[in-house]
N, C-alpha and C positions, 0 to 999 in steps of 0.2 A: 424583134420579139413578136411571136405571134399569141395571142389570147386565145385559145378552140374550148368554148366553154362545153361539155358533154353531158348524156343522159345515160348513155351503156357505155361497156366496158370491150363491146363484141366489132369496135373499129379496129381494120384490118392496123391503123398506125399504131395502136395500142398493145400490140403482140409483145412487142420488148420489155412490158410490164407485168403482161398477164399471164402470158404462155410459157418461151420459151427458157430452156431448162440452164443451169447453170452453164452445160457443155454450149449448148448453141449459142448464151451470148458471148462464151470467149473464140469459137470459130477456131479451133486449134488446125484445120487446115492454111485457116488465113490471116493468122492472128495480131497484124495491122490492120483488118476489119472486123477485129472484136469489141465489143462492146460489154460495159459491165454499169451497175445499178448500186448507185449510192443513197442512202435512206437518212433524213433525216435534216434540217434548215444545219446546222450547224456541221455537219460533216461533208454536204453541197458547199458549201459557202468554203471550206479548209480546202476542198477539191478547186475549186475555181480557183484559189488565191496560188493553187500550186501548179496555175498552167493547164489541168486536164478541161479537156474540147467538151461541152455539154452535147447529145443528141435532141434529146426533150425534156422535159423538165413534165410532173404530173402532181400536182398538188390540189389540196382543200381547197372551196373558194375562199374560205377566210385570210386564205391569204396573198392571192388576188385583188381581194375587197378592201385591205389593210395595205396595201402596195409593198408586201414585203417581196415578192418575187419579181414586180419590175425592178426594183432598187438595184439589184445584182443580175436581173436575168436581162435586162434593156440592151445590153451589148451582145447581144448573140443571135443573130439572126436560127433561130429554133422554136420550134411550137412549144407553149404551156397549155398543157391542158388542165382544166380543172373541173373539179366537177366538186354534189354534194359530198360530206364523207359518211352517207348510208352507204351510197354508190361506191364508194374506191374501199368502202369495207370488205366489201366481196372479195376485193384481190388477196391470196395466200399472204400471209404473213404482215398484211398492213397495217394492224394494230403495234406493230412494232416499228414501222417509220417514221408515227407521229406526224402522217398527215401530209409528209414529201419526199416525193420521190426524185433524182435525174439519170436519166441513162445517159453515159458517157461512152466516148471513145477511150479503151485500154492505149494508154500510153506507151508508146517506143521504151524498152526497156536497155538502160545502160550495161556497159562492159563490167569483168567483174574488176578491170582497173579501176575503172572509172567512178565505183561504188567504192573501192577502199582509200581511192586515195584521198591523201591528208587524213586518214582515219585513224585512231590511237585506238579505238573500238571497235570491231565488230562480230556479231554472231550470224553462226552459220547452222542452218535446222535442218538435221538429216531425217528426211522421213516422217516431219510433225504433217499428220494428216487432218485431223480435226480442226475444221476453221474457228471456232472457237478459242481453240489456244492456240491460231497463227494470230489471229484479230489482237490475241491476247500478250501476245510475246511481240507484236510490234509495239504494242503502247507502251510496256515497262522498256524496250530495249531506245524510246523513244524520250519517254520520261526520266531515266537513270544513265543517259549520257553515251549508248550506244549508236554511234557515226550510220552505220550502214548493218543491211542484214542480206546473205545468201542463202540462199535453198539447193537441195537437191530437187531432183527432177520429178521423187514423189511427192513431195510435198504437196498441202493446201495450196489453191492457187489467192495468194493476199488480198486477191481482186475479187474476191467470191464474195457475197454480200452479206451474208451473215459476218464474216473475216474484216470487213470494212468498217460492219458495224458496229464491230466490239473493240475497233481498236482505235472506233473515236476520230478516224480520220488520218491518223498518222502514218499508213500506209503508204499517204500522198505526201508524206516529209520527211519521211527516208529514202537514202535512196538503197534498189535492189534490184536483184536481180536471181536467175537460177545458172546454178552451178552444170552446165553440160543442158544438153536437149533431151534426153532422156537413158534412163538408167544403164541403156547399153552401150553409151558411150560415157561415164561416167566412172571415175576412176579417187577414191578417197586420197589415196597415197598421191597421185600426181596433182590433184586439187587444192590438197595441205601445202604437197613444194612448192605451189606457186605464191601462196600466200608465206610461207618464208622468201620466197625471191624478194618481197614485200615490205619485209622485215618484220614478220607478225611471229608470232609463237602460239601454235596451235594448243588449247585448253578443251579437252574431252570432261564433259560433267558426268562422270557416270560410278557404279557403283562399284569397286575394283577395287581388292585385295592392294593392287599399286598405288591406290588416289590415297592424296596428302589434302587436307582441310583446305576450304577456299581459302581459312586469314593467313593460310601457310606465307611468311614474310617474301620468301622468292617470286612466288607466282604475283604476291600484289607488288613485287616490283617490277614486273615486265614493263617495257614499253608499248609495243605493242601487241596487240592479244585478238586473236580470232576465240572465242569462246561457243563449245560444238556441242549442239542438245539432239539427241536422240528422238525414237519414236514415241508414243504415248505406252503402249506395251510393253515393247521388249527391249527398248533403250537402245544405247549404240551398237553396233555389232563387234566384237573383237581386230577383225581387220581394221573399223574406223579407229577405234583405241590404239591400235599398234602403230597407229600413222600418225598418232599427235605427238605434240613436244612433253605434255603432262597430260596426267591424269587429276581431276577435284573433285572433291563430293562435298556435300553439307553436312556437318554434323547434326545428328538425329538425338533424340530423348523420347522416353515412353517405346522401346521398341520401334518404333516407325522407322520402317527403311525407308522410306523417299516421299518426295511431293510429286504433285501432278508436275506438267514440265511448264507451266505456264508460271506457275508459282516458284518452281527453283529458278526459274531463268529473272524472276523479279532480284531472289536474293543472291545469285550469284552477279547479275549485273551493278546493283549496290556494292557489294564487294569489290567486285573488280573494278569500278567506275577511276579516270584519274583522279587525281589527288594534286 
């Protein structure tokens, strides 16, 4: 562990904090040299306990001074910089790390065997774009007993730091993966068959003339269940519906047709959760 205490923010090694944009740190040409930016002592610390590689670490010196960043950062042969926090105030968005930063190395991502097996749970987000409600659907799919989660190839990438942020960490305790390399090789029908090869039963959450209530007795008797959330907008598309085993929706009151999908995906994961 290196100590580099600073005064500016304008050192060429500080670019991974200050400059570069979401795209440059995941390097989607070389994306076993991407790097992504965890914010915050307790979301760092969930990161490290789950294997992910630190690059730098960039904190207040109070905590430095208070030896909380030796304590866990000692084994890592990586720079801590630190500085006052007038100074790392300046950085976009740092009133919202609370004061610590680490840039990490993006983890090798698993098969999508590999994420379901032994899984009795998991969901699959076609098209959720807004990091916020990816950040937001790994924590409930994390907290309500959901194994693993798949994406399609638009999706949020989970790794985006706002996504990281709000999902508390849990990112780095599921495991996932994305479904195909991108949308033109990507196929909903051949994606569901595999997860029946699986033995799962594909559960589309959307609004459809066909969908039976989540407490429907059948569906909470499946064993295993891949459970399928749409975009934030315009929700699944008909071809992904025609491709699942069912269709659920949540029963509404007051007129309200739907929830956001970060919020249905809380109570249909409760729902579905084993028993």
């Amino acid at each position: 562990m290196k100590i580099i205490r600073i005064d500016s923010l304008d050192l060429p090694e500080l670019e991974v904090f200050s400059q570069l944009t979401e795209a440059q740190l995941r390097n989607r040409l070389e994306p076993e040299k991407g790097i992504f930016i965890a914010e915050s002592l307790k979301v760092v610390r969930i990161a490290l306990q789950s294997d992910i590689v630190p690059v730098a670490f960039l904190a207040e010196r109070k905590y430095v001074d208070e030896q909380i960043v030796p304590w866990f950062a000692e084994k890592y042969d990586v720079p801590v910089y630190t500085g006052e926090r007038e100074l790392l105030s300046r950085l976009t968005g740092y009133e919202l790390s609370r004061g610590f930063l680490c840039a990490m190395h993006r983890p090798a991502l698993p098969s999508v065997e590999q994420v379901c097996n032994g899984q009795s749970r998991v969901v699959v987000m076609d098209g959720v774009v807004n990091s916020t409600n990816t950040g937001a659907i790994f924590r409930a799919a994390a907290a309500l007993g959901i194994g693993g989660v798949l994406l399609t190839p638009t999706c949020c990438d989970p790794l985006n730091r706002r996504s990281v942020r709000v999902s508390m960490g849990t990112v780095f305790q599921l495991p996932w993966t994305f479904l195909g390399t991108s949308m033109a090789n990507f196929d909903a029908s051949s994606a569901f068959e595999s997860l029946r090869q699986m033995g799962f039963k594909v559960v589309a959450l959307a609004l459809s003339d066909k969908a039976v209530s989540i407490d429907n007795p059948q569906l909470c008797s499946v064993d295993k269940m891949a459970v399928v959330l749409g975009t934030e907008g315009d929700g699944l598309s008909k071809d992904t519906i025609a491709a699942c085993d069912y269709v659920a929706k949540i029963p509404m009151q007051h007129g309200v047709d739907s929830l956001n999908v970060a919020a249905a995906a809380a109570v249909a994961f409760w729902q579905f959760r084993c028993r």
